[in-house]
C-alpha positions, 0 to 999 in steps of 0.5 A: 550488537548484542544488545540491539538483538536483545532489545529488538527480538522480543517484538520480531519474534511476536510478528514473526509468530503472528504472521505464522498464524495467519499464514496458517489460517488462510491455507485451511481456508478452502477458498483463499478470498482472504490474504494472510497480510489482512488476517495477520494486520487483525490478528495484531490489532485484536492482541493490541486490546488486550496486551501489550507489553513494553518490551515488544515496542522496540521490535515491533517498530523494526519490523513494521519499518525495516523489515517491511522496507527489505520485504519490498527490495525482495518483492522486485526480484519476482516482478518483470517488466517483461510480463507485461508483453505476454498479457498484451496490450489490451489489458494494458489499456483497461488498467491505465483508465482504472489507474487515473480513476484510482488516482485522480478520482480518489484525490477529489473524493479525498478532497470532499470527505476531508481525508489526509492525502497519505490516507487517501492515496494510499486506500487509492493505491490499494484499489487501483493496484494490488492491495495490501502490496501496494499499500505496503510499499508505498507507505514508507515512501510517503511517511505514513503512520500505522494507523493510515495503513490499518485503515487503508487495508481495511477499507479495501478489504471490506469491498474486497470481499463484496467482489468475490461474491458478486463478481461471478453473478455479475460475469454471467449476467452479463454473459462474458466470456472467460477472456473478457471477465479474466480481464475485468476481475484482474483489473477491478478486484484489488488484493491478489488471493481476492483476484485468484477467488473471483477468477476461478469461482467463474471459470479455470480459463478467467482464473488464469487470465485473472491472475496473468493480469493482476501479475501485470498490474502489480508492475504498477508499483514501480512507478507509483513508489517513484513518484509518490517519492518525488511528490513527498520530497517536493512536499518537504521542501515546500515545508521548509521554505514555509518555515523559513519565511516566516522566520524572514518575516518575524525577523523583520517585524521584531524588535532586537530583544524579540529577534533573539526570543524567536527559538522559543515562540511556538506558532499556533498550537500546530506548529513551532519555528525552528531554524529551516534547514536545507533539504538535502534530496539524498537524505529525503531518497528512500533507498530500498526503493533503488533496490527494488527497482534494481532487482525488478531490473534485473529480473526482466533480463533472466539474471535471477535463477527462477527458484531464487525468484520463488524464494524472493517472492514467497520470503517477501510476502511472509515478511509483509504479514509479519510487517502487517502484524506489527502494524496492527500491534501499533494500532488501536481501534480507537485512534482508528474511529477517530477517522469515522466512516470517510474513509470507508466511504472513499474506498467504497466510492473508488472502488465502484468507480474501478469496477465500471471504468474496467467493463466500460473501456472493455464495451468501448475497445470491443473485448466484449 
């Protein structure tokens, strides 16, 4: 035990110190237009360049996959289904469109730009529900590497940061009301501080609707992880039966000799045969998703105290920048460019496509 704290509290402690930083920078920010979570993943990313020593990698890992993983069971006991009734229905039905865009437009444009589909949803998940949380929380659920996370926050970043300022010429050039724009930025601006800045930069009443609507619009997360957990496990054991066909056939084609060679031939330079196994869906479940949902549950009948929600909530959010500063400490900027611009590009075009999907569906339902 002792010697498991030793060898991970070197990286922890440089997450943890990292995440103290950025959550530092974004108080003396006089507008929050930037989420400690983006400063902390740069932050990591720029010390990556320059140092890194050994004995950091053992904690480093820890943070970005376990402590992430119990920063997302906490984030359920601030979220409640029951937030959704007090927003109403109208805000509901703008984000069910921005969501298909995400989702279904985002799988064509994967598609066509070439992304791996883990890249692609979760730049996908970032835009159409909140950012960095989502990203976060999804990413465990679907296997994804540090370096898809790296660039699927940054690709919702950079258009982030357009939204801000754009976001209230925009509202006023097309004369919207507070109601109407609150709407539109909780809907089509992704990270929440981003929501917050665009929000109040118009007026204090869209500010309020504003954040009211990306509270409603994070619930997102709970069905979103649980299907994306079903999509990767169907995945899996798609795998598995594809590796055990083609043990089936080389057995029928080889000869004896060949037949007992088979654990040594290596198919193509991508994969190599082993013995399939069958998948177990228990050991495939990721778990801290049942306590999300659980305390999520729990939370929409009034059973946490609301200053235990609080603490869920701000406790949950440190441990994400701290996570996020793991994550840029595992991350190069060169395996970064290896991707190109594509993904870039996928966020711009979803993105986009949210920010006119959210006012078109509010002209046709008549908010505006």
């Amino acid at each position: 035990m002792i010697k498991n704290i030793k060898k991970y509290l070197p990286g922890v402690c440089v997450a943890i110190g990292i995440a103290v930083v950025a959550k530092f920078l974004e108080w003396l920010m006089p507008i929050h237009f930037i989420g400690a979570s983006v400063i902390a993943l740069f932050i990591g990313m720029t010390i990556n360049v320059f140092w890194k020593p050994k004995s950091l990698q053992a904690g480093l890992k820890f943070t970005s996959k376990k402590l992430l993983k119990f920063a997302i069971i906490l984030l359920g006991a601030s979220l409640s289904i029951g937030t959704i009734l007090n927003v109403g229905k109208l805000s509901l039905t703008v984000m069910l469109f921005t969501l298909l865009t995400c989702f279904g437009g985002g799988y064509f444009v994967g598609k066509v730009l070439g992304l791996d589909w883990k890249l692609s949803n979760l730049i996908s998940a970032g835009t159409g529900i909140c950012g960095g949380s989502a990203i976060a929380a999804i990413a465990p659920v679907i296997d994804a590497d540090d370096t898809q996370i790296a660039y699927a926050m940054s690709a919702t970043f950079i258009f982030d940061m357009l939204m801000i300022l754009l976001f209230p010429i925009m509202g006023n050039w097309l004369h919207l009301s507070d109601m109407a724009y609150g709407l539109w930025a909780g809907t089509a601006v992704n990270d929440t501080s981003s929501v917050v800045a665009a929000g109040y930069a118009f007026s204090e009443a869209a500010g309020d609707f504003a954040t009211m609507v990306k509270l409603t619009r994070t619930l997102a997360i709970i069905p979103t992880v649980l299907i994306f957990t079903l999509i990767n496990i169907r995945l899996k054991q798609k795998q598995n039966i594809s590796c055990e066909d083609v043990m089936s056939t080389l057995n029928e084609k080889a000869t004896p000799y060949e037949v007992n060679q088979l654990d040594h031939i290596h198919i193509s330079s991508k994969m190599q045969v082993t013995e399939p196994k069958k998948t177990n869906f228990l050991s495939l479940f990721p778990w801290f998703i049942v306590g999300f949902v659980f305390l999520s549950i729990v939370n929409s009948f009034h059973l946490i105290p609301v200053s235990v929600s609080l603490f869920a909530k701000e406790s949950s959010k440190f441990l994400m920048v701290a996570a996020l500063a793991a994550i840029g400490m595992n991350t190069s900027y060169k395996d970064m460019k290896k991707s190109g611009v594509a993904p870039m590009i996928h966020g711009f075009v979803i993105s986009l496509l949210v920010v006119i999907v959210a006012i078109a569906v509010e002209f046709a339902i008549g908010i505006i």
